[in-house]
C-alpha positions as CSV (number, residue, x, y, z in Angstrom):
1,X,-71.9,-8.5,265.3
2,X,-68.5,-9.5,267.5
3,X,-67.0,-6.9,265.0
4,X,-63.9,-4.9,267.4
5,X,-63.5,-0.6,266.4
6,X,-60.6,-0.5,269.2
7,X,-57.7,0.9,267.4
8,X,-54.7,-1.0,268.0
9,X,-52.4,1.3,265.4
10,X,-53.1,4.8,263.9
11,X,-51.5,7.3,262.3
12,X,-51.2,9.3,259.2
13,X,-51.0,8.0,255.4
14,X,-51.8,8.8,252.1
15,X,-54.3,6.4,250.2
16,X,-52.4,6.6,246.9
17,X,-55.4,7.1,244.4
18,X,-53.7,7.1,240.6
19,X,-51.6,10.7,241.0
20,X,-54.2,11.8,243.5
21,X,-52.7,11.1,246.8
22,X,-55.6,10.7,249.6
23,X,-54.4,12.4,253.2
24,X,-55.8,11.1,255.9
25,X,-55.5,8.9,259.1
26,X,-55.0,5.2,259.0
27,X,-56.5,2.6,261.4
28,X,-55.7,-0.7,262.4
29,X,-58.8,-2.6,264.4
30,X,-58.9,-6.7,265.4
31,X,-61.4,-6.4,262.5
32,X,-60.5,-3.9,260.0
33,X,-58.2,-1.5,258.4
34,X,-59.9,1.6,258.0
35,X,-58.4,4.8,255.9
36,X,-60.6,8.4,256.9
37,X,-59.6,11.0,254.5
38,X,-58.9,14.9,255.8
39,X,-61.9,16.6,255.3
40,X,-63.1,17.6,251.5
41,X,-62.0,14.5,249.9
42,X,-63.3,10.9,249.5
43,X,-65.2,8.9,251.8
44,X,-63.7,6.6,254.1
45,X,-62.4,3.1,253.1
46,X,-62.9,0.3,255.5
47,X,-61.0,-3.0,254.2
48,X,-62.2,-6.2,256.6
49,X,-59.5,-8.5,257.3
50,X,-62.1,-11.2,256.2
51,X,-61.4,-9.8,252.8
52,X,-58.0,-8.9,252.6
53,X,-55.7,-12.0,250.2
54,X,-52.2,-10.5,250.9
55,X,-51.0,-7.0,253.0
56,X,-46.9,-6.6,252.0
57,X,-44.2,-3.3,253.0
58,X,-43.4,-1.9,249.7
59,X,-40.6,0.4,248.7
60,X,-41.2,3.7,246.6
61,X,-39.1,3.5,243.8
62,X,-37.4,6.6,242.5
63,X,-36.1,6.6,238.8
64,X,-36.9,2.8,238.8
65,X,-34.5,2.2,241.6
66,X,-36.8,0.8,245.1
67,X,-35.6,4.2,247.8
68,X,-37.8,4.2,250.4
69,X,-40.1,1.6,252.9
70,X,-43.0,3.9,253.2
71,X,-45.5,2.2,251.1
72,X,-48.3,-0.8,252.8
73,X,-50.1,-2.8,249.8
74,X,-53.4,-4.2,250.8
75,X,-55.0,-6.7,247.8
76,X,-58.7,-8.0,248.6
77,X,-59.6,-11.5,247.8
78,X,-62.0,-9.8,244.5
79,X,-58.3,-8.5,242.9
80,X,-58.7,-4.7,244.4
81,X,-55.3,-3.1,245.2
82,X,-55.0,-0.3,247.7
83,X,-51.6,1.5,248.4
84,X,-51.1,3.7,251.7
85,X,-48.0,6.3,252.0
86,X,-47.1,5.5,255.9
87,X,-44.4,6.6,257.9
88,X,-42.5,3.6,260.2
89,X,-43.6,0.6,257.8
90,X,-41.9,-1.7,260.2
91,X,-43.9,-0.2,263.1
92,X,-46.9,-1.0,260.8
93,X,-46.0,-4.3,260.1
94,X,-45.4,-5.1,263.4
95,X,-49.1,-4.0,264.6
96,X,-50.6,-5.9,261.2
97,X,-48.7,-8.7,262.7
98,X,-50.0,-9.2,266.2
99,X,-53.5,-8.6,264.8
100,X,-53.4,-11.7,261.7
101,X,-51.9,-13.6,263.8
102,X,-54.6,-13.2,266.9
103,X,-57.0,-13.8,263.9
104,X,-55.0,-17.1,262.5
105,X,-54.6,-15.5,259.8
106,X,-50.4,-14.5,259.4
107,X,-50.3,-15.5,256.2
108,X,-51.5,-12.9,254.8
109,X,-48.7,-10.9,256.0
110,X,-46.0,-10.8,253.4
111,X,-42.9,-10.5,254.9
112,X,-39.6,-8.9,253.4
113,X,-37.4,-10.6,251.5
C-alpha cells in the first residue's frame, strides 16, 4: 500500500461534533490525519490527504467577534466539514505544512489572511 502511520504531529483536540465536542488525540501522518476519540465515544476518524480539498486555522468567535486561533477546518473533496479544537494552531499549521508540501500538495493549506 506505500501508505506511512509515522506520526509527524500529535496532540490533543476536540472533534467538534454539533454541541457535542469529541475529546481525543489528533494525528498527523505523510498519509493521513487521523482523530482517536477518549474511550466511550465515537470511533476514530481517519481523513486521507488524498481526500482532503482545503485544511485552514480558524478563530472561535465569541459573541460574533473571532477570539481565539484554536480551531483547524478540514473540508473533503465530497463537501464533508470537520472542525478540531487544538491548542498551538500555528504549531499545527506548520507540521500540515511540511507534510502537503512533501506531498505537492500546499495548496490545500489555506493560509491566514
Amino acid at each position: 500500500m506505500g501508505e506511512s502511520l509515522d506520526v509527524v504531529y500529535q496532540g490533543l483536540a476536540n472533534l467538534k461534533n454539533g454541541f457535542k465536542p469529541v475529546p481525543g488525540k489528533l494525528y498527523v501522518t505523510q498519509d493521513y490525519l487521523i482523530h482517536k476519540p477518549n474511550d466511550y465515544f465515537s470511533e476514530d476518524v481517519m481523513i486521507p490527504f488524498e481526500d482532503v480539498a482545503r485544511i485552514e486555522g480558524v478563530m472561535t468567535k465569541i459573541l460574533g467577534r473571532d477570539m481565539l486561533s484554536n480551531l483547524l477546518e478540514v473540508e473533503t473533496k465530497e463537501g464533508h466539514t470537520f472542525q478540531f479544537v487544538i491548542n498551538k494552531q500555528k504549531k499545527w499549521l506548520a507540521a500540515l505544512e511540511r507534510v502537503l508540501t512533501e506531498r505537492g500538495e500546499a495548496v490545500k493549506l489555506v493560509q491566514a489572511k
